[in-house]
C-alpha positions as CSV (number, residue, x, y, z in Angstrom):
1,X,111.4,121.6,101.0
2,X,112.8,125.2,100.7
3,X,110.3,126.4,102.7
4,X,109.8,129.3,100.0
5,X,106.1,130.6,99.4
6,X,104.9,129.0,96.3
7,X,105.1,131.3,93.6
8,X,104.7,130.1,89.7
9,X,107.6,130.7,87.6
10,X,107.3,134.4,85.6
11,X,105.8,134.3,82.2
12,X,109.0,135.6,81.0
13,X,110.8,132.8,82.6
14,X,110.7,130.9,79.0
15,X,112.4,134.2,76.8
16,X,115.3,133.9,79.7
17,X,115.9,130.0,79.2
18,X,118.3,130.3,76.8
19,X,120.4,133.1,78.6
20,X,123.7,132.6,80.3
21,X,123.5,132.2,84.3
22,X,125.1,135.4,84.7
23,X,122.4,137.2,82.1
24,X,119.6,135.5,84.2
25,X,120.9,137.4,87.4
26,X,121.8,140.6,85.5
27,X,118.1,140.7,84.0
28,X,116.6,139.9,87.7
29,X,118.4,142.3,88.9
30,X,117.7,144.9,86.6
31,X,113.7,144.2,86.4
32,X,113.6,144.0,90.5
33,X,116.2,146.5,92.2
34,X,117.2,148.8,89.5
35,X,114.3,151.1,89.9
36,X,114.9,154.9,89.9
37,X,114.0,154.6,93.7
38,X,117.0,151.6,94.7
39,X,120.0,153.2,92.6
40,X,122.8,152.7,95.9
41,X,123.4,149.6,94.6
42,X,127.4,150.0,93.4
43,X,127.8,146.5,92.1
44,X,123.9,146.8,90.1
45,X,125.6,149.7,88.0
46,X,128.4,147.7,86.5
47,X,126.2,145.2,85.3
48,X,124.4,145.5,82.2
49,X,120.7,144.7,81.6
50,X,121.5,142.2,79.2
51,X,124.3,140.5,79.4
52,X,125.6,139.6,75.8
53,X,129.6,139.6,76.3
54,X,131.7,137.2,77.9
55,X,131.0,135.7,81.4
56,X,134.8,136.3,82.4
57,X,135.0,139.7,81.1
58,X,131.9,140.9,83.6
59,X,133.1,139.0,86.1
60,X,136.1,140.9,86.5
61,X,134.2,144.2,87.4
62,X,131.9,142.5,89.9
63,X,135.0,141.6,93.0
64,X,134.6,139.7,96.3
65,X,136.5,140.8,99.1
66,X,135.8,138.6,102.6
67,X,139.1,140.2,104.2
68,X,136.9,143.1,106.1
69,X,133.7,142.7,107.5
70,X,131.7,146.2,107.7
71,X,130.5,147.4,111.5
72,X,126.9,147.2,111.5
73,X,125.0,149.6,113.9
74,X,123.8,146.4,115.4
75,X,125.7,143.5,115.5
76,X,122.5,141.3,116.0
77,X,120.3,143.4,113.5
78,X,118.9,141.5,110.1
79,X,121.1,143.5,108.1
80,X,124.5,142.0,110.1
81,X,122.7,138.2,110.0
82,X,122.2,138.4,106.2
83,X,125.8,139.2,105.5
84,X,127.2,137.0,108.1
85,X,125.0,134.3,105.5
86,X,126.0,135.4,102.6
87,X,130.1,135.6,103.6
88,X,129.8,132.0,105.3
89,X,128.5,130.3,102.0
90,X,131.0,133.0,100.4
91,X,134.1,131.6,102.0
92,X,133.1,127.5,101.6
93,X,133.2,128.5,98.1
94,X,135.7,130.4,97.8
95,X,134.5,133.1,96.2
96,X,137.2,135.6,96.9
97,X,139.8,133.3,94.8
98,X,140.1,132.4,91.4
99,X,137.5,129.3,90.8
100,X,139.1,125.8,90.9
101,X,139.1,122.8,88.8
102,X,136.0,121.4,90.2
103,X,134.7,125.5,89.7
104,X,135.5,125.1,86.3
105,X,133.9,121.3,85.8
106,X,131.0,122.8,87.4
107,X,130.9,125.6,84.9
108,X,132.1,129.1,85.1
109,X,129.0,131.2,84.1
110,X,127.4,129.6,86.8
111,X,130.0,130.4,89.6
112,X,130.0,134.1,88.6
113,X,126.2,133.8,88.7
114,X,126.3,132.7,92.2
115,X,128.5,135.1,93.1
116,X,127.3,137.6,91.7
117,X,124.0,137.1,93.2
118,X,125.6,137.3,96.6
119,X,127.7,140.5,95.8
120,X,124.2,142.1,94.9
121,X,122.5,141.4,98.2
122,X,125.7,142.4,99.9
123,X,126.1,145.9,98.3
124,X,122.6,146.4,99.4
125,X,123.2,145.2,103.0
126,X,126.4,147.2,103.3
127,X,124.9,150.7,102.1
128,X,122.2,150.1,105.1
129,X,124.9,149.1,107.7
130,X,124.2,152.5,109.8
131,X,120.8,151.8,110.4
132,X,118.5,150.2,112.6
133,X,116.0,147.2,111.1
134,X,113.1,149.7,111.5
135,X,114.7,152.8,109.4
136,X,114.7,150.8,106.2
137,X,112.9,151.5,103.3
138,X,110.0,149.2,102.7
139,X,109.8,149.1,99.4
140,X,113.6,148.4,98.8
141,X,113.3,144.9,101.3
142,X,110.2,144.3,98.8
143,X,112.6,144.9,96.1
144,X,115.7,142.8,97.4
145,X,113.1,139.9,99.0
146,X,111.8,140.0,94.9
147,X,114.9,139.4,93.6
148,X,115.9,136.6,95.9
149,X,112.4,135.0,95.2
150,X,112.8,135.1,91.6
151,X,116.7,133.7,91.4
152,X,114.7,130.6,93.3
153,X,112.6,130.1,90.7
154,X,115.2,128.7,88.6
155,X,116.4,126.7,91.4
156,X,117.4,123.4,88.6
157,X,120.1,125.9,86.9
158,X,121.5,126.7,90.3
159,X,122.1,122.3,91.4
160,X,125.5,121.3,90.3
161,X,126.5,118.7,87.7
162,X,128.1,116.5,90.3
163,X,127.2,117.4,93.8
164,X,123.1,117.4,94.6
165,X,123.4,121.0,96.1
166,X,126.2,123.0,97.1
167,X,124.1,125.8,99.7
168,X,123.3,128.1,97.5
169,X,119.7,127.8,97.4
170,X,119.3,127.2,100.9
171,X,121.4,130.7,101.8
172,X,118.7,132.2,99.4
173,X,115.9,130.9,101.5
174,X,117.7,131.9,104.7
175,X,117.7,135.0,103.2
176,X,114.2,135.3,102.1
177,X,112.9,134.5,105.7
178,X,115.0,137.3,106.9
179,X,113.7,139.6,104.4
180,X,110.5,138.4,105.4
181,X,111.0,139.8,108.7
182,X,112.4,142.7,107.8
183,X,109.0,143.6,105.1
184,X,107.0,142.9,108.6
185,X,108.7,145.6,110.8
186,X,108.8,148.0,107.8
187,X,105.5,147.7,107.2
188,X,104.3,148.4,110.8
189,X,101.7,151.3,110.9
190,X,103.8,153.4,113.1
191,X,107.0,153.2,110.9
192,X,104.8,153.2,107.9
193,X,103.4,156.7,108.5
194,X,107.0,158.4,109.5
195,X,108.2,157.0,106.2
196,X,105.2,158.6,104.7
197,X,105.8,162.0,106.4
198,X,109.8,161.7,105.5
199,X,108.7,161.2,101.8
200,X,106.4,164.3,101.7
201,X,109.3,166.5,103.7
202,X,112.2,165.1,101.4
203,X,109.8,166.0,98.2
204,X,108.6,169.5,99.7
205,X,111.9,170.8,100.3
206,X,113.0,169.6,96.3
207,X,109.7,171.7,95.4
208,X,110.7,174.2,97.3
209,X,114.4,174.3,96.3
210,X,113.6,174.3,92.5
211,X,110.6,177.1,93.4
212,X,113.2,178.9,94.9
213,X,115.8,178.9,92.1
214,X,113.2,179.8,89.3
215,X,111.8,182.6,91.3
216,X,115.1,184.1,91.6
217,X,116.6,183.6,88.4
218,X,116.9,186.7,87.5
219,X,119.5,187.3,90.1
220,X,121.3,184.3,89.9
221,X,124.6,185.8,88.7
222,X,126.8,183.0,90.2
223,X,125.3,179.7,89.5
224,X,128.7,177.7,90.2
225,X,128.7,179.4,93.7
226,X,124.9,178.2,93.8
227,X,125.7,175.0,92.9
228,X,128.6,174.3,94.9
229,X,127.1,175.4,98.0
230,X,124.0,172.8,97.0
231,X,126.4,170.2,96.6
232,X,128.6,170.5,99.9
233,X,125.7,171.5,102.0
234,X,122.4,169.6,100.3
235,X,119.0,171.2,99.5
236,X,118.4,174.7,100.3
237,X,116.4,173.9,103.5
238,X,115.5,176.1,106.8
239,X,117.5,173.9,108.9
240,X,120.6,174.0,107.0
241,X,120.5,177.6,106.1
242,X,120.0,178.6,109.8
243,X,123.6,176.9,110.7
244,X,126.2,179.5,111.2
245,X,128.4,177.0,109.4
246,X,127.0,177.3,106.6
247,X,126.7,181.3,106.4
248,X,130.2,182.6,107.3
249,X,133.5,182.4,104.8
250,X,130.7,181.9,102.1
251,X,130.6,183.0,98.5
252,X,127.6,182.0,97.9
253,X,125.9,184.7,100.5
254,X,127.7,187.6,99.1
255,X,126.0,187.0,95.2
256,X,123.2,188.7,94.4
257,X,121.0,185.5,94.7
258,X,122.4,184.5,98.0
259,X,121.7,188.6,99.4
260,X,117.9,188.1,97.9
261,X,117.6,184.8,99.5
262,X,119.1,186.3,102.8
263,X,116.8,189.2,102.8
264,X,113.7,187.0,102.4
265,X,114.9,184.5,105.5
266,X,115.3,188.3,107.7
267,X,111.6,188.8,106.4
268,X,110.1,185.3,107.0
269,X,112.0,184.8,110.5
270,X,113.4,187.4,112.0
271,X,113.7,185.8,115.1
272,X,116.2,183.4,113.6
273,X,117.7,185.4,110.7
274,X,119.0,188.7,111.6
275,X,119.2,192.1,110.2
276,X,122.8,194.0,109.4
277,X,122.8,197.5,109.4
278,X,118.9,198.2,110.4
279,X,119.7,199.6,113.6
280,X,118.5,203.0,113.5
281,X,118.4,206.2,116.2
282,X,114.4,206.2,116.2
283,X,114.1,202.7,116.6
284,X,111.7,202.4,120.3
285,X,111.8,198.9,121.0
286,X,114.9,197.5,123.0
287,X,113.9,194.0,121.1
288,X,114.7,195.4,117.8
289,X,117.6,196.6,119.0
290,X,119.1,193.6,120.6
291,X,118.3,191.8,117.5
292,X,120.4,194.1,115.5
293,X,123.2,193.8,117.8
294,X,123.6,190.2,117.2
295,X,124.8,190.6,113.9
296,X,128.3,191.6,112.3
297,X,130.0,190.7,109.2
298,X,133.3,191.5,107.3
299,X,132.8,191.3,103.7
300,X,136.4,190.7,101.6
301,X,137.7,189.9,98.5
302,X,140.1,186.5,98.6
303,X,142.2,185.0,96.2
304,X,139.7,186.3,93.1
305,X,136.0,185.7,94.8
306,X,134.2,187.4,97.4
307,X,133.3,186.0,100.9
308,X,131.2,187.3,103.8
309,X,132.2,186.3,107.1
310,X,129.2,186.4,110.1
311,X,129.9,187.1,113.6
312,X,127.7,187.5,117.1
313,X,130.6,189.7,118.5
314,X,131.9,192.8,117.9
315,X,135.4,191.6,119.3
316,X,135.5,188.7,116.9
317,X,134.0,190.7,113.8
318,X,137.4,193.2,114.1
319,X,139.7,191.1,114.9
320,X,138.9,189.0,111.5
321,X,138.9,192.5,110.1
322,X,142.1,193.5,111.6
323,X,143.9,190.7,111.1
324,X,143.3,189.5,107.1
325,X,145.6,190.7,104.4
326,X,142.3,192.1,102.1
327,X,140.6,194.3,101.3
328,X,137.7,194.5,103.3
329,X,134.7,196.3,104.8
330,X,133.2,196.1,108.5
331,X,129.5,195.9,109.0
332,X,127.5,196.2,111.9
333,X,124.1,196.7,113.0
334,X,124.2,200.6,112.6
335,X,125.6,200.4,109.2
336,X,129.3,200.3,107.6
337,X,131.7,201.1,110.1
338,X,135.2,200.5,108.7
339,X,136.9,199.7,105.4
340,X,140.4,199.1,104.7
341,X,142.4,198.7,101.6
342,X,145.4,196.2,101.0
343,X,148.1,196.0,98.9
344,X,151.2,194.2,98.9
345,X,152.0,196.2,95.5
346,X,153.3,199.7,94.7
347,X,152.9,200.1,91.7
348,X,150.3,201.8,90.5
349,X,148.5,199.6,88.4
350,X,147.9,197.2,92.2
351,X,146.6,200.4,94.0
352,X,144.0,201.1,90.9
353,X,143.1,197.2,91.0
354,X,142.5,197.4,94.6
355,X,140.3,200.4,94.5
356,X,138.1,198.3,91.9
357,X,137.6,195.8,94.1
358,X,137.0,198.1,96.9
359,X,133.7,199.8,94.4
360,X,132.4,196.3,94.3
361,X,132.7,195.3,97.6
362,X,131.2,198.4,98.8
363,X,128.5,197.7,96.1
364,X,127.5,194.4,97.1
365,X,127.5,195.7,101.0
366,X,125.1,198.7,100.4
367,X,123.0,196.2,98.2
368,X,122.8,194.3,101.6
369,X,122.2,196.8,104.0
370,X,119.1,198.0,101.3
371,X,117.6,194.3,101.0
372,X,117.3,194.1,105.0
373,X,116.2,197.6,105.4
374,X,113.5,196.7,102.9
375,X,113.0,193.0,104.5
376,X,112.7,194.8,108.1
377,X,110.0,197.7,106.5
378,X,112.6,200.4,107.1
379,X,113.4,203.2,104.6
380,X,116.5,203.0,102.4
């Protein structure tokens, strides 16, 4: 009658007889979507694997809220029809308020299972809300279609003690169809192979990122700089490291890892990457040339760290000079070109402090200019 593929009860379905509702749906939950690979799931992680405390207590961390409904990228796509299900049989019970007398007749554990259940599938549907049908993973719809499945299969806990059924099951086959639909799409060839390809690029580039940080270890000498950059811009990738976004006002670039890294992009891509202070009087090829001239940088020292700021103009490269109260140097394509010192002390302890900070900046621009010389086959 529910229209559910026949599929015997699990072998461990008799160890989980004598658990509470609530542990049943915690442990399905656990076995099914809480894989290393399906970890978005916010309401998952507040619910333990086995659930031995009291039903109330876990409810409490697991809350319904039916007042906003999320914008889907589609409002006709699976992903909007499954939650439109799931806050319909939601709202008839009433999930969002404390349970009732009859609630309580009924049995608490097994309102918080129900609910519980649906908050799952929810979480799941609303971290997916930007996407289209066909950019889901497969394996997580096998994952969430498993889970529904196996809640079925213990269909008699789930009929109440005075009404015959009260929707429950027959949202969960509703939902199983549309999971059903959703595994078919996924599974297409087509899709199948760019999810394939993604999965190769997403793990190449984390080889590629940890390669890169153990061959240069030795000059790591800022790891929080390394890290933070990681963390607001992602995996040390060709596309993200090309974005002039992400290489002026940086601290990251002007560390000794981030000058080795930079050195190795001018090596690998010129073209993309270019070379500061490589411009030379015997160079014979306008190309090189132009390519030199499209880079300029003012290196500074701010508020206790170092940045490097990257510029295709000459204009824009002094006026960022000009205009900061720093100490700073001006590079070009020919080499250093002006350095200035700033103080807004007198005394002479600020003017010694400033012409420290001058020596290192200097330092880390002359390591620079050397790396790029070196990446571009040019003498030092």
């Amino acid at each position: 009658r529910l229209l559910v593929p026949w599929i015997p009860r699990p072998a461990m379905a008799s160890s989980m007889e004598d658990q509470s509702d609530v542990g049943i749906i915690c442990r399905l939950a656990h076995d099914h979507i809480g894989t290393d690979t399906h970890t978005r799931n916010d309401v998952l992680r507040k619910l333990p694997r086995d659930s031995q405390g009291s039903v109330e207590a876990l409810a409490r961390a697991v809350v319904t809220n039916l007042d906003v409904t999320p914008a889907f990228k589609s409002a006709t796509s699976t992903l909007a029809v499954i939650h439109q299900k799931l806050a319909t049989y939601q709202f008839k019970k009433e999930h969002h308020k404390p349970p009732s007398r009859l609630d309580r007749l009924q049995g608490l554990d097994n309102f918080h299972a129900k609910r519980i259940a649906c908050e799952l599938v929810k979480a799941w549907v609303v971290a997916n809300k930007d996407k289209d049908d066909e950019g889901l993973d497969e394996d997580e719809v096998r994952a969430y279609q498993a889970f529904v499945t196996n809640v079925l299969h213990y269909y008699d806990r789930w009929a109440g003690k005075f009404l015959a059924s009260d929707g429950f099951c027959e949202t969960l086959v509703a939902l199983h169809q549309r999971l059903e639909v959703l595994k078919q799409m996924t599974m297409a060839s087509e899709r199948h192979y760019i999810r394939v390809l993604e999965r190769l690029y997403a793990k190449s580039v984390e080889l590629c990122d940890h390669a890169l940080r153990i061959a240069l270890l030795s000059v790591t000498d800022n790891h929080a700089e390394l890290e933070a950059f990681g963390q607001k811009h992602g995996p040390l990738t060709m596309r993200v490291l090309s974005k002039r976004a992400t290489r002026s006002g940086s601290t990251f670039w002007s560390t000794d890892y981030g000058q080795v890294l930079d050195a190795a992009l001018v090596h690998g891509d010129p073209g993309m990457f270019q070379a500061a202070g490589c411009e030379s009087s015997s160079s014979s090829t306008a190309d090189a040339r132009e390519q030199s001239e499209s880079c300029w940088s003012v290196w500074t020292h701010e508020s206790g760290t170092y940045r490097r700021y990257e510029f295709t103009s000459r204009n824009e490269a002094e006026h960022m000079f000009e205009s900061g109260n720093t100490c700073a140097v001006l590079l070009g394509p020919e080499g250093k070109i002006r350095q200035k010192v700033w103080t807004n002390a007198a005394v002479l302890g600020g003017i010694i402090n400033q012409e420290q900070i001058m020596r290192n900046i200097n330092q880390r621009v002359d390591q620079c200019v050397a790396l790029h010389r070196a990446a571009c086959g040019l003498l030092p």
